[in-house]
C-alpha positions in Angstrom: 24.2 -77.8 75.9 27.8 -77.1 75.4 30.5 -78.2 72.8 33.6 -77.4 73.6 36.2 -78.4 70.4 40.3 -77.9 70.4 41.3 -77.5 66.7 44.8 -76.7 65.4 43.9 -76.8 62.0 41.9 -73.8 60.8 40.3 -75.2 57.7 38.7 -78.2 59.6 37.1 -75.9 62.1 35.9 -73.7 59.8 33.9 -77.2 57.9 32.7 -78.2 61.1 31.7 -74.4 62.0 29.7 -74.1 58.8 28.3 -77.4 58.7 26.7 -77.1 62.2 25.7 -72.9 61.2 23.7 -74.6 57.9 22.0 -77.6 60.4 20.3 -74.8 62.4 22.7 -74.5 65.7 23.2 -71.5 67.4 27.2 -71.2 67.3 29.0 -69.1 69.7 33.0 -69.0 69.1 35.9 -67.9 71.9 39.3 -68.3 71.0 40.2 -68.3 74.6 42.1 -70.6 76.7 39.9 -73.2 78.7 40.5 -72.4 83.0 41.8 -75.3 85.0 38.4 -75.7 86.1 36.8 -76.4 82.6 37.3 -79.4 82.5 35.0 -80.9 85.4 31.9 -79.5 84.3 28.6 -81.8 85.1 27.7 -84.1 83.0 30.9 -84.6 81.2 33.1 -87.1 81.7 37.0 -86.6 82.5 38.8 -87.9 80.2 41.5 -90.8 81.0 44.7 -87.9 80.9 42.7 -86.0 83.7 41.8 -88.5 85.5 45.6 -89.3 85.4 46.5 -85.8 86.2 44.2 -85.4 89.3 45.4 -88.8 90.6 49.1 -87.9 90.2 48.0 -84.3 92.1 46.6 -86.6 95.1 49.6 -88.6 95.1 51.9 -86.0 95.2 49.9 -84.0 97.4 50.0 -81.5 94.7 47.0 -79.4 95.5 47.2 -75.6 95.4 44.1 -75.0 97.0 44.1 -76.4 100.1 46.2 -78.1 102.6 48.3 -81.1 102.7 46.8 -84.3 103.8 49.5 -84.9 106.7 48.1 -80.8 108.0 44.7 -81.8 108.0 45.4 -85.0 110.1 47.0 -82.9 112.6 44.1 -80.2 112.6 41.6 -83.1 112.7 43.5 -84.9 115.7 43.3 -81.6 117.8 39.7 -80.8 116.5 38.7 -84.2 118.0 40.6 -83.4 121.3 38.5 -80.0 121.8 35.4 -81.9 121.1 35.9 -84.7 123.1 36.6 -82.6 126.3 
């Protein structure tokens, strides 16, 4: 299992760092940013701002990865007209 935990406060993570050292868990720290794709791992849930933020991407048609919807209609309408033949 995971735990990922965002802490500004150095004091606080230290506490939690040494209570869950002294209840036996194994505790690995990286003071590294989390990737954009962190935060859809399985088995946790997005949380209500990222749900928000992947919505507003849709809307906007905001995705980096891929193409826009109004693309992909037009390459499925002439995909169906080769098939079709």
């Amino acid at each position: 299992m995971k735990l990922i935990v965002e802490t500004k406060s150095r004091d606080k993570f230290n506490t939690l760092l040494s209570f869950l050292r002294s209840n036996g868990y194994k505790v690995q720290v990286q003071d590294k940013p989390l990737k954009d794709e962190d935060w859809c791992m399985p088995g946790r849930a997005a949380t209500d701002e990222e749900q928000e933020l992947l919505a507003n991407a849709m809307v906007q048609d905001d995705i980096t990865f891929g193409k826009s919807t109004e693309t992909l209609k037009k390459d499925m309408v002439k995909w169906m007209k080769q098939v079709v033949k």
